[in-house]
N, CA, C and O atoms as a GROMACS GRO file, in nm:
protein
  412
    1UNK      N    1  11.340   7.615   9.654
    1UNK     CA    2  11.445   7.524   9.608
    1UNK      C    3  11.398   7.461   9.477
    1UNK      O    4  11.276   7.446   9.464
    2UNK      N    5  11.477   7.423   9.382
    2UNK     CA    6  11.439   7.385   9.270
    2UNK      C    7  11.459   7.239   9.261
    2UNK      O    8  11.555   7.188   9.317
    3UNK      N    9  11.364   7.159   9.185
    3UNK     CA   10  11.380   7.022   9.167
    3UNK      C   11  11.526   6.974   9.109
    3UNK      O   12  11.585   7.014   9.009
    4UNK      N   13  11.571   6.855   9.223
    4UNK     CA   14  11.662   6.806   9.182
    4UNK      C   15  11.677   6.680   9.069
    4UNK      O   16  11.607   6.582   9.092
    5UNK      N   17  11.744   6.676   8.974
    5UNK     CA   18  11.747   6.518   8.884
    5UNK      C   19  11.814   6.465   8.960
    5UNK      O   20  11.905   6.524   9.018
    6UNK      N   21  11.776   6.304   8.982
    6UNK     CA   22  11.783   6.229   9.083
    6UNK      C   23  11.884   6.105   8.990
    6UNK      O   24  11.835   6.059   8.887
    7UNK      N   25  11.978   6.074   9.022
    7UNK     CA   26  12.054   5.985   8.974
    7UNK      C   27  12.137   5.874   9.047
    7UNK      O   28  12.186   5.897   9.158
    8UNK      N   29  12.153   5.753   8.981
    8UNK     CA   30  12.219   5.646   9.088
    8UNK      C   31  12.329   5.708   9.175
    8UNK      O   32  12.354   5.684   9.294
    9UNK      N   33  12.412   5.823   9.062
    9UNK     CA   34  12.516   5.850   9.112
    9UNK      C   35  12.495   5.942   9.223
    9UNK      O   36  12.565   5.926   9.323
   10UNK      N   37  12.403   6.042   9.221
   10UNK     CA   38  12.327   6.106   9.337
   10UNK      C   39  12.271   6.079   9.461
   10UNK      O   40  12.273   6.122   9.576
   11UNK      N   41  12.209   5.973   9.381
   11UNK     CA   42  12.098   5.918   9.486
   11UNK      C   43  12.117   5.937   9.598
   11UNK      O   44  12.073   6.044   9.642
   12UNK      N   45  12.188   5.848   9.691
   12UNK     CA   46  12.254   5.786   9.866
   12UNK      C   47  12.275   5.950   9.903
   12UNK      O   48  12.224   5.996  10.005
   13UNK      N   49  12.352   6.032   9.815
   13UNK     CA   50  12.390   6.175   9.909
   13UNK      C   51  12.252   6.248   9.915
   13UNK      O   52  12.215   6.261  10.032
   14UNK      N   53  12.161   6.302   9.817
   14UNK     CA   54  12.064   6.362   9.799
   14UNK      C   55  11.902   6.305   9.844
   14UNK      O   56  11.800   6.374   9.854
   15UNK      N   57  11.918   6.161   9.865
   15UNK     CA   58  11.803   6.128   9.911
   15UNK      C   59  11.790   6.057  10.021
   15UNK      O   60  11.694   6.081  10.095
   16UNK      N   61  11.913   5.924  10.061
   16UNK     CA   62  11.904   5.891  10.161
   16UNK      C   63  11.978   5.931  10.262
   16UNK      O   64  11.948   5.911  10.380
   17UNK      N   65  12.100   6.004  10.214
   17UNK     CA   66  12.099   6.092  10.352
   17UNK      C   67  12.076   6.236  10.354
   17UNK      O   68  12.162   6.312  10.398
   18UNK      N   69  11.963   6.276  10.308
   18UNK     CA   70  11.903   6.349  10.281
   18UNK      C   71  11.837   6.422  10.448
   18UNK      O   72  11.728   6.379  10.486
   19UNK      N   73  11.894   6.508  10.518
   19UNK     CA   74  11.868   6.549  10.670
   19UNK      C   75  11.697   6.626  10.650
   19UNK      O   76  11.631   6.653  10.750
   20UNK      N   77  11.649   6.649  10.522
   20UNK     CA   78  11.495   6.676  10.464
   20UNK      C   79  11.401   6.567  10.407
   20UNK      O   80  11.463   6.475  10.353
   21UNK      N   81  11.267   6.556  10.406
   21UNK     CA   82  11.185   6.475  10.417
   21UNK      C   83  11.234   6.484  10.253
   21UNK      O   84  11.310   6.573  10.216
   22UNK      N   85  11.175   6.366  10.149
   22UNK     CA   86  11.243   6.389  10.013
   22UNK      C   87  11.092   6.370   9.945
   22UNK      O   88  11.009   6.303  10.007
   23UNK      N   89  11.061   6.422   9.833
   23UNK     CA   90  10.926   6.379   9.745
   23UNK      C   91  11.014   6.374   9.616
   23UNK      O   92  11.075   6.470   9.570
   24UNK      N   93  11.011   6.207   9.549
   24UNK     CA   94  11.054   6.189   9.440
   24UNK      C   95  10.940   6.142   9.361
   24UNK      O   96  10.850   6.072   9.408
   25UNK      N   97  10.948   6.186   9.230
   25UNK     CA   98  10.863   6.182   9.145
   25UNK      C   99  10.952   6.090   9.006
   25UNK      O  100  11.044   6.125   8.931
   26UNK      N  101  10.873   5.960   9.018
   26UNK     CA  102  10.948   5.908   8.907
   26UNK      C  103  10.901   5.934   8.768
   26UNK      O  104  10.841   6.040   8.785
   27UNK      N  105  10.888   5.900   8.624
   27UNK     CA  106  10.892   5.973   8.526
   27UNK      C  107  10.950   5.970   8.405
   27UNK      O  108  11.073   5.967   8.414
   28UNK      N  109  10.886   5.968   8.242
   28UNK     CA  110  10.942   5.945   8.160
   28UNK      C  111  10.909   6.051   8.018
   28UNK      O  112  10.795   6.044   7.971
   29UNK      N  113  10.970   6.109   7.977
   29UNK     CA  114  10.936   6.226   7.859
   29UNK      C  115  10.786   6.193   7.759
   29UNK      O  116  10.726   6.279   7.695
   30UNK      N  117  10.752   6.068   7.766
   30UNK     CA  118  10.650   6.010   7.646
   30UNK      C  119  10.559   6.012   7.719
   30UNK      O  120  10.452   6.043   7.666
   31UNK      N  121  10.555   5.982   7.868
   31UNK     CA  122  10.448   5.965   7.916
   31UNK      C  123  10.350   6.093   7.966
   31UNK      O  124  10.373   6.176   8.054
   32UNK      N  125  10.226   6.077   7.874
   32UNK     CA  126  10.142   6.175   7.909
   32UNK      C  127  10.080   6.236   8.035
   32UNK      O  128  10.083   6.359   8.031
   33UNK      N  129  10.026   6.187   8.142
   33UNK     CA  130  10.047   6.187   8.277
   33UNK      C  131  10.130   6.189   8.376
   33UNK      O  132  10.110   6.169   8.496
   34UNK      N  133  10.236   6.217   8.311
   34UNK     CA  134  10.369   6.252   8.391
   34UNK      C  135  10.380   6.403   8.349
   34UNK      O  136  10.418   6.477   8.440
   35UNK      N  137  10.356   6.455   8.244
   35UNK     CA  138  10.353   6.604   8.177
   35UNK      C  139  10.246   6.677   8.275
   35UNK      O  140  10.266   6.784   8.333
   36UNK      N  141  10.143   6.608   8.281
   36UNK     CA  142  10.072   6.713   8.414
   36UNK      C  143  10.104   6.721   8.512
   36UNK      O  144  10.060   6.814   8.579
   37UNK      N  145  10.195   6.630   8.570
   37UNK     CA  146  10.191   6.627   8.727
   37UNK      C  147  10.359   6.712   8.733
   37UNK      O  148  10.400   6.783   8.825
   38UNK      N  149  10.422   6.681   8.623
   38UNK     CA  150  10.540   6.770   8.590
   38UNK      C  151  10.565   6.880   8.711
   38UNK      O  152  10.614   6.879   8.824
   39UNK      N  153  10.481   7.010   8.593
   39UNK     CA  154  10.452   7.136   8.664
   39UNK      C  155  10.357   7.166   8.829
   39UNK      O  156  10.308   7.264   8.884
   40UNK      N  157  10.367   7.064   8.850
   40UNK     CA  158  10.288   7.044   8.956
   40UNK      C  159  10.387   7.039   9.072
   40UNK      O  160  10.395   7.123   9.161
   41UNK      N  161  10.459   6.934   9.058
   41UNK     CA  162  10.608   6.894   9.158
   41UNK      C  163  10.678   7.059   9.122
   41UNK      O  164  10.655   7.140   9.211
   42UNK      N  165  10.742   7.102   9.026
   42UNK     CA  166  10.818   7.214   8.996
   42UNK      C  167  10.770   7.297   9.117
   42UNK      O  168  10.837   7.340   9.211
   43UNK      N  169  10.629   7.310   9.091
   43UNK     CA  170  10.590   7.431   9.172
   43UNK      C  171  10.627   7.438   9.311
   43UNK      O  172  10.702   7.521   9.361
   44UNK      N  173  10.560   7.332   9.378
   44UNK     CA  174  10.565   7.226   9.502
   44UNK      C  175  10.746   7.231   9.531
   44UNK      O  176  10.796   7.263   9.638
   45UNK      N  177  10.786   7.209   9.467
   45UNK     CA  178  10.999   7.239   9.488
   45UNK      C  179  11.054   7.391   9.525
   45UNK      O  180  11.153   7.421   9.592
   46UNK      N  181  10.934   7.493   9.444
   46UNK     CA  182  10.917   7.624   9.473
   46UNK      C  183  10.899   7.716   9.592
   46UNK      O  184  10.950   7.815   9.644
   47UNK      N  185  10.773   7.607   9.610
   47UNK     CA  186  10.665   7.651   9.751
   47UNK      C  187  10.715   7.638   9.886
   47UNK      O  188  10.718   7.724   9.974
   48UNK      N  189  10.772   7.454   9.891
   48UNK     CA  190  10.745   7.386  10.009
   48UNK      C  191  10.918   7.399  10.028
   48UNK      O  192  11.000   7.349   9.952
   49UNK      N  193  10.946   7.477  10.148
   49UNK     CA  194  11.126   7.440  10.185
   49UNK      C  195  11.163   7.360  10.260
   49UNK      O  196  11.286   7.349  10.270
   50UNK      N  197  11.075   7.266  10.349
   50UNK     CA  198  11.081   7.180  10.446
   50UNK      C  199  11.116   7.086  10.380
   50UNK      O  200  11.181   7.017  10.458
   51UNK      N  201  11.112   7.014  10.233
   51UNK     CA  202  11.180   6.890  10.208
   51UNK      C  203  11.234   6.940  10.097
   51UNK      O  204  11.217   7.054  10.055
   52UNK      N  205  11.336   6.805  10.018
   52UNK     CA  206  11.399   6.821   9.882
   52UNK      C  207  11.267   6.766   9.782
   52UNK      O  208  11.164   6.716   9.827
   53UNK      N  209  11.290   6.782   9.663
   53UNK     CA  210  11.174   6.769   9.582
   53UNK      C  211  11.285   6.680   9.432
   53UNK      O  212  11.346   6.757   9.358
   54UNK      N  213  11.293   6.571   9.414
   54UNK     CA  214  11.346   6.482   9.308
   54UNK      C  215  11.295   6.444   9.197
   54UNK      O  216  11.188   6.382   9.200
   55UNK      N  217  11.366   6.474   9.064
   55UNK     CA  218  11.257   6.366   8.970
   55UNK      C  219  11.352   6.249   8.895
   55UNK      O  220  11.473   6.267   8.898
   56UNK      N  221  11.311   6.160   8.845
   56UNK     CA  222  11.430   6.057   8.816
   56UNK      C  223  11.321   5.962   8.691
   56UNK      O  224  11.216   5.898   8.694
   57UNK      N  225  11.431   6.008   8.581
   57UNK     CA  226  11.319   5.951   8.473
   57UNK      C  227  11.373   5.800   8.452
   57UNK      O  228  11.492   5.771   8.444
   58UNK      N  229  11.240   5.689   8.442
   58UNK     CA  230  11.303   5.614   8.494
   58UNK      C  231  11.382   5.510   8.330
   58UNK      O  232  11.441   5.402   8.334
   59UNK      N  233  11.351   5.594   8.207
   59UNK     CA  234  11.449   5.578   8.125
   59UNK      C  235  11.562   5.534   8.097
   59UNK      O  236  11.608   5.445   8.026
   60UNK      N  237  11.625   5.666   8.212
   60UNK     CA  238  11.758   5.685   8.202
   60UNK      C  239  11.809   5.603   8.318
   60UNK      O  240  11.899   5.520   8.308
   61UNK      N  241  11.746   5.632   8.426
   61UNK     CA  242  11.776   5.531   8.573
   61UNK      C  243  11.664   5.382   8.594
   61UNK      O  244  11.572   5.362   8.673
   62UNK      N  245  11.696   5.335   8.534
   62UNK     CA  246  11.577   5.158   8.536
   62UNK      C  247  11.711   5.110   8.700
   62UNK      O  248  11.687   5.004   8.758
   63UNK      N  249  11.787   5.165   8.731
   63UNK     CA  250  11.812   5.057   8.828
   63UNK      C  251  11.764   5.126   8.965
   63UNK      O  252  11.761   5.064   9.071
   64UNK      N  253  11.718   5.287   8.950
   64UNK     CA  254  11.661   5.308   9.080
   64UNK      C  255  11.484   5.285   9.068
   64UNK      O  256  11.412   5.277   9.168
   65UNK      N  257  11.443   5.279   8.945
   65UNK     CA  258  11.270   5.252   8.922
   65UNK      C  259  11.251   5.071   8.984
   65UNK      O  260  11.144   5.030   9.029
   66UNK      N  261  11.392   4.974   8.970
   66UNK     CA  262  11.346   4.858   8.971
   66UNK      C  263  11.404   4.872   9.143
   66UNK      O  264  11.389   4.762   9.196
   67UNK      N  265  11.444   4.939   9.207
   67UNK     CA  266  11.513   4.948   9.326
   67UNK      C  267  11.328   4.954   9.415
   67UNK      O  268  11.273   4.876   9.493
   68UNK      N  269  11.294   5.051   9.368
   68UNK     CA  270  11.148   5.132   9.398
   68UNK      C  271  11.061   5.047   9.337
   68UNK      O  272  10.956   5.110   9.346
   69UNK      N  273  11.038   4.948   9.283
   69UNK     CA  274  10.974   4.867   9.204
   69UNK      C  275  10.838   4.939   9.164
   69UNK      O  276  10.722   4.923   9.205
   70UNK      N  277  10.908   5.044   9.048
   70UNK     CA  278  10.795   5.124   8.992
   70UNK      C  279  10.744   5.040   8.835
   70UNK      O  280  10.810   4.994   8.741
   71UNK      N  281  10.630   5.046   8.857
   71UNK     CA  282  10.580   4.954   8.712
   71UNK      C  283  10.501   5.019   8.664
   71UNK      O  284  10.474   4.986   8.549
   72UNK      N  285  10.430   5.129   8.716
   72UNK     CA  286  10.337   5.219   8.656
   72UNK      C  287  10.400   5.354   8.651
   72UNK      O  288  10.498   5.349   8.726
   73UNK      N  289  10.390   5.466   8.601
   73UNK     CA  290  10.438   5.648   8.594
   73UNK      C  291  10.344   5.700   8.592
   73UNK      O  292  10.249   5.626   8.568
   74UNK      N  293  10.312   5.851   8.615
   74UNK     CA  294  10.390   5.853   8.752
   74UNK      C  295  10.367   5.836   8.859
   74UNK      O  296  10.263   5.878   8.910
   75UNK      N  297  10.498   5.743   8.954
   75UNK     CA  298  10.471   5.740   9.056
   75UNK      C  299  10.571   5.811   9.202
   75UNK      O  300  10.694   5.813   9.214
   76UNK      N  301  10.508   5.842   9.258
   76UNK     CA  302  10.517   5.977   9.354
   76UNK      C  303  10.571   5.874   9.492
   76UNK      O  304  10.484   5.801   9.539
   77UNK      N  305  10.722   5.868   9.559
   77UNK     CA  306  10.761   5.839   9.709
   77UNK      C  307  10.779   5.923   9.786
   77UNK      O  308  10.831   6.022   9.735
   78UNK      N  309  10.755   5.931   9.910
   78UNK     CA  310  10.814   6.045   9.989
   78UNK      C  311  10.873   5.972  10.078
   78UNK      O  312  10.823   5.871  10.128
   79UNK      N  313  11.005   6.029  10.110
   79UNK     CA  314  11.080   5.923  10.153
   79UNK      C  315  11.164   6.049  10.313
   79UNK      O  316  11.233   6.151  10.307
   80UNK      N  317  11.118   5.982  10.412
   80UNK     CA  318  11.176   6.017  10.561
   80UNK      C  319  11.315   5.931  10.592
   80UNK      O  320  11.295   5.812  10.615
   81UNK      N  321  11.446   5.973  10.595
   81UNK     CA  322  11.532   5.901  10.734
   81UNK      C  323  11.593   5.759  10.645
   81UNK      O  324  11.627   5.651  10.694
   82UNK      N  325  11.593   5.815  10.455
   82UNK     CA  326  11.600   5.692  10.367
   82UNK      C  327  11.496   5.575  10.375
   82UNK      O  328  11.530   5.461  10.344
   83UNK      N  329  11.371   5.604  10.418
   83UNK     CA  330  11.273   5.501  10.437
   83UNK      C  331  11.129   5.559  10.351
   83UNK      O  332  11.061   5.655  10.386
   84UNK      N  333  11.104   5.462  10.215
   84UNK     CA  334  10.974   5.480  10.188
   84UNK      C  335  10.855   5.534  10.294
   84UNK      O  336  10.798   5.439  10.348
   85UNK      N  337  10.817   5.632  10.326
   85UNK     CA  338  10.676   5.652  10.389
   85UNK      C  339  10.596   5.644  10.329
   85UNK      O  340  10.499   5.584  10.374
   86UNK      N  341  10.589   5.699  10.195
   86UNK     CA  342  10.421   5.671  10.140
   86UNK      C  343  10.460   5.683  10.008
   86UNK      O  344  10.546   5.763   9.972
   87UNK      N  345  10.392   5.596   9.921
   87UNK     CA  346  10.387   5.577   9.777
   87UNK      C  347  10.281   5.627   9.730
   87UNK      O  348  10.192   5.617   9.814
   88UNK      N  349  10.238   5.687   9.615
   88UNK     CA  350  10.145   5.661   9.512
   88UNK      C  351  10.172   5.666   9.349
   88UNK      O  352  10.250   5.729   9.276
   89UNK      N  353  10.073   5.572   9.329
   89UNK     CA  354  10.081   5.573   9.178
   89UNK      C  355   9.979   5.615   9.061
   89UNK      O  356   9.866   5.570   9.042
   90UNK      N  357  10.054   5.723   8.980
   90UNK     CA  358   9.923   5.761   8.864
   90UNK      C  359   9.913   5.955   8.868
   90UNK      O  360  10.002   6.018   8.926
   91UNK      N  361   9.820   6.014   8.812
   91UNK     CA  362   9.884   6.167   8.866
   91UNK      C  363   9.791   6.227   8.962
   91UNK      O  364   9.674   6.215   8.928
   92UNK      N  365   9.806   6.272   9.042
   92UNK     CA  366   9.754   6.362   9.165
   92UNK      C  367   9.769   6.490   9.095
   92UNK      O  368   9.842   6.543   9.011
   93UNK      N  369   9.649   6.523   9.180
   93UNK     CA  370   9.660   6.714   9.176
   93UNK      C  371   9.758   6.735   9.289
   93UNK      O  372   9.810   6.666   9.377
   94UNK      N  373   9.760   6.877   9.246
   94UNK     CA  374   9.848   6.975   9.379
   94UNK      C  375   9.838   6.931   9.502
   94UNK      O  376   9.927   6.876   9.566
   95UNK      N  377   9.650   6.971   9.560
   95UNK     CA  378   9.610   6.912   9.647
   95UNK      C  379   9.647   6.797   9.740
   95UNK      O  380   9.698   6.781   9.851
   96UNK      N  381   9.570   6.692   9.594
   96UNK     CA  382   9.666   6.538   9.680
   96UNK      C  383   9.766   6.538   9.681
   96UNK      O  384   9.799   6.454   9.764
   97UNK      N  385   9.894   6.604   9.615
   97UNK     CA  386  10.052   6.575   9.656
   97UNK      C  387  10.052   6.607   9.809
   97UNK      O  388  10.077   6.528   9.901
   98UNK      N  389  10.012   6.761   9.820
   98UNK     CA  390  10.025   6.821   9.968
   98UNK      C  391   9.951   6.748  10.052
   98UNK      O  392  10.037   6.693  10.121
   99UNK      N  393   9.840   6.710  10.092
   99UNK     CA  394   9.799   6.583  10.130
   99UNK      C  395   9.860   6.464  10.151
   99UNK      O  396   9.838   6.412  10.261
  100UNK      N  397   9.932   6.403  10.072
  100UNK     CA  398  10.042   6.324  10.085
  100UNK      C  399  10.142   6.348  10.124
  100UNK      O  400  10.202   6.249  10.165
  101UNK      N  401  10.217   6.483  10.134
  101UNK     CA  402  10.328   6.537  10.281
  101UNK      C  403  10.268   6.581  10.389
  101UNK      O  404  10.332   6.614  10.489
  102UNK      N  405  10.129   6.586  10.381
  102UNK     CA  406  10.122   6.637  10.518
  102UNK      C  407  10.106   6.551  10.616
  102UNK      O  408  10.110   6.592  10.732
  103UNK      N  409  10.085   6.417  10.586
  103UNK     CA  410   9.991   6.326  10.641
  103UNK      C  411  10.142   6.251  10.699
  103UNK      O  412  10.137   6.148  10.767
   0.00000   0.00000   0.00000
């Protein structure tokens, strides 16, 4: 499945009632550490079919980054049943993403 852009107008259908575990990746074109972890999620949207895979730059969407009260990029939610399960912030390898759904 390919990464979805994640938008206010999206959001509620694609993530919170989302019947798949969701990994959103928030995100902004300038930011350098968001460019590595980029191709990283892409792949991971590729690989993994058990959840949806989101990115939402928070540019363009500041009312779902301040919803998520993201203050640092990038930062990585995985979100079960419309409920934050686990946050992180900053870039992970492959590894730790999958690590962070598996857990």
């Amino acid at each position: 499945m390919s990464t979805l852009t994640i938008t206010k107008d999206n959001f509620y259908l694609e993530v919170i009632h989302s019947d798949k575990p969701v990994l959103l990746d928030f995100w902004a074109p300038w930011c350098g550490p968001c460019k590595t972890v980029s191709p990283i999620i892409d792949e991971i949207a590729d690989e993994v079919f058990i959840l949806k895979v989101g990115k939402i730059n928070v540019d363009e969407q500041p009312e779902l980054a301040a919803e998520f009260k993201v203050m640092t990029i990038p930062t990585l939610a995985v979100m079960k049943g419309g409920v934050v399960v686990k946050k992180s912030v900053g870039a992970k390898s492959k590894a730790g993403i999958l690590d962070m759904l598996a857990e």
